[in-house]
N, C-alpha and C positions, 0 to 999 in steps of 0.2 A: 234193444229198443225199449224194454220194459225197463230198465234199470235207469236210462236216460229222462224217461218219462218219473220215475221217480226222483231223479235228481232235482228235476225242472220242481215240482211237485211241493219238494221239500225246500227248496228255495225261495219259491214263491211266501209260501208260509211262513219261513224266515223274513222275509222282506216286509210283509203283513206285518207281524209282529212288532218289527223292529222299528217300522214308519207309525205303528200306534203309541210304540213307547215313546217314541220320540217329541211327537205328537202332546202327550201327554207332558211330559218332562216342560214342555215350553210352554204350555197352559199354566203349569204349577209353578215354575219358577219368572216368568214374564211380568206379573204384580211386585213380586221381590225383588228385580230387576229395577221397576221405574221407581219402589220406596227408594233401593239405596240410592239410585240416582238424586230426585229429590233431597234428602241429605244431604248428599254430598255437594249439590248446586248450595244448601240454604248454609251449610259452614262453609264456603266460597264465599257465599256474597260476606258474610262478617269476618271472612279473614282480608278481603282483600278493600273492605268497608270498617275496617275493628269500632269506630265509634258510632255506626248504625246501632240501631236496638229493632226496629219494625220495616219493612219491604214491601211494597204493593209490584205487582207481575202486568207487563203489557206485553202481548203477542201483536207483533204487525207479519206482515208478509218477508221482509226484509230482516228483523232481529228478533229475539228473546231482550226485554228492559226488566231491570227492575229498578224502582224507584228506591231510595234508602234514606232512615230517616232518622232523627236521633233520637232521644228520650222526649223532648217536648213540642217531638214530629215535623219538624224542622226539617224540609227538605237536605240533604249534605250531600247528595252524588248518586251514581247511577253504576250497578252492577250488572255486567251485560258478559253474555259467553259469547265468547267469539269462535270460531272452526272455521280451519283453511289448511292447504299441504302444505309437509312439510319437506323432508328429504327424502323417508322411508315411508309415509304416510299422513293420513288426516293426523293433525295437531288442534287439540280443542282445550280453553284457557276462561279462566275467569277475572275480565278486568274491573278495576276502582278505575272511576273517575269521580273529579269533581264537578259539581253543580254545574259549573259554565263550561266544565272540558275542556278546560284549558292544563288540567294536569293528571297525571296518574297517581290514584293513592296505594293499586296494592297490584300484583299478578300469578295466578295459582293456575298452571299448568294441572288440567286436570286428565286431559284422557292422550299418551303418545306412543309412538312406535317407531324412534327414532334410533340411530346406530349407538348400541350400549356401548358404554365407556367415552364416550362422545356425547351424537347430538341429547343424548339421555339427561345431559347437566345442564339442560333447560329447566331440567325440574328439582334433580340435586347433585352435588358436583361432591364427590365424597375426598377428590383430592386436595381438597378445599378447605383441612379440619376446621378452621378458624371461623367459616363464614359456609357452609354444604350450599345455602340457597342465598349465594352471591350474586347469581344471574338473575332469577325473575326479583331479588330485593330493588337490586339496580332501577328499577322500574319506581319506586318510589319517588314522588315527589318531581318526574321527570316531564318535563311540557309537553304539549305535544302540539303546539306552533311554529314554525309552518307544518312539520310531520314530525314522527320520530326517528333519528338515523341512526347506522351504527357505526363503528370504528374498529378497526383491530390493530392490535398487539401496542395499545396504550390507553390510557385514561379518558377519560371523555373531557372535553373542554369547552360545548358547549350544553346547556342544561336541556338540549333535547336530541341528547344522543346518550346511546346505551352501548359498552363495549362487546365487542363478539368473545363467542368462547372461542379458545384457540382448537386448530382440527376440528371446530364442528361450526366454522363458519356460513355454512347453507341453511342449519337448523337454527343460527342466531338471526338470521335475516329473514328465515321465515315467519318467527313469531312477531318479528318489527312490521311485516307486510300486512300480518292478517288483522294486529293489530291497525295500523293507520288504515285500512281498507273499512274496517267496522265503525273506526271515529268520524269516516266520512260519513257512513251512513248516518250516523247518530248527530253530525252537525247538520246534514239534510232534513231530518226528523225537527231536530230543533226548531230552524228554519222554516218550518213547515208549520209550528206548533204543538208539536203531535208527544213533545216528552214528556211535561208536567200532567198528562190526563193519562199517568198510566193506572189501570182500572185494578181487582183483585183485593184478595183477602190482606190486610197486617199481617 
């Protein structure tokens, strides 16, 4: 009985301990968490914006906007993070559009967990030496009137369609979803008024 009683005793103590560390661990690395996020949102928005220089930030209930703007602050397009599922999980991306959204200028896969060797060459395809980020380049320049579609096991032929990777057809079509699912929202916003008044610091 005695022996039980310290087993309990000493496990508790363990458990104490072990929920303070932990405890602790997430107080101290939680700040370092949201810097590197921020980073990695704000080289987003200029990779998939390269001729922005300055950003103003609007939170609505519905998206994350940023406005982007060029050296003589010239509105040019709108960097907005999109997150939606994918095959294996959340898939979260950093899109360029332009001003009227009528095109995409850039797309940077930022957060996934898709089946390696596969849906993972949304982000880089290494069997690809010539071109690793052949899929989200594709996105360049591509309309997005009436939506964006995909195609597989050929070229695209029409200027708002994107070809699927092969074997990882579910992950190509999910990024096409969450993408046109977010340009809806953003041409609702529009339509509304609500994108040119996005508020926040350059």
């Amino acid at each position: 009985m005695r022996t039980i009683i310290r087993m309990l005793a000493v496990l508790t103590i363990i458990g104490v301990i072990s929920g303070g560390l932990l405890s602790q661990i997430s107080i101290w690395s939680k700040p370092k968490i949201a810097a590197h996020r921020e980073l990695e949102t704000k080289n987003a928005i200029f990779q998939v914006l390269p001729e922005g220089k300055s950003f103003t930030k609007m939170e609505t209930a519905n998206l994350e906007v940023y406005s982007v703007f060029d050296d003589s602050g010239k509105l040019i397009g709108y960097a907005v993070p999109f997150e939606g599922n994918g095959f294996q999980g959340k898939i979260r991306m950093m899109a360029g559009l332009t001003s009227d959204l009528d095109k995409v200028t850039g797309l940077q896969v930022l957060e996934q967990v898709e089946t390696p060797g596969l849906g993972t060459k949304i982000v880089e395809d290494p069997s690809k030496k010539e071109d690793p980020y052949w899929f989200p380049n594709q996105f360049k320049e591509v309309e997005t009137q009436p939506m964006i579609g995909v195609v597989k096991n050929q070229k695209p032929v029409n200027k708002y369609d994107i070809q699927a990777i092969t074997g990882a057809t579910i992950s190509s079509k999910a990024v096409v979803q969450i993408m046109n699912q977010g340009i809806q929202v953003l041409r609702k916003m529009d339509a509304e008024g609500k994108l040119n008044n996005a508020g926040g610091e350059k």
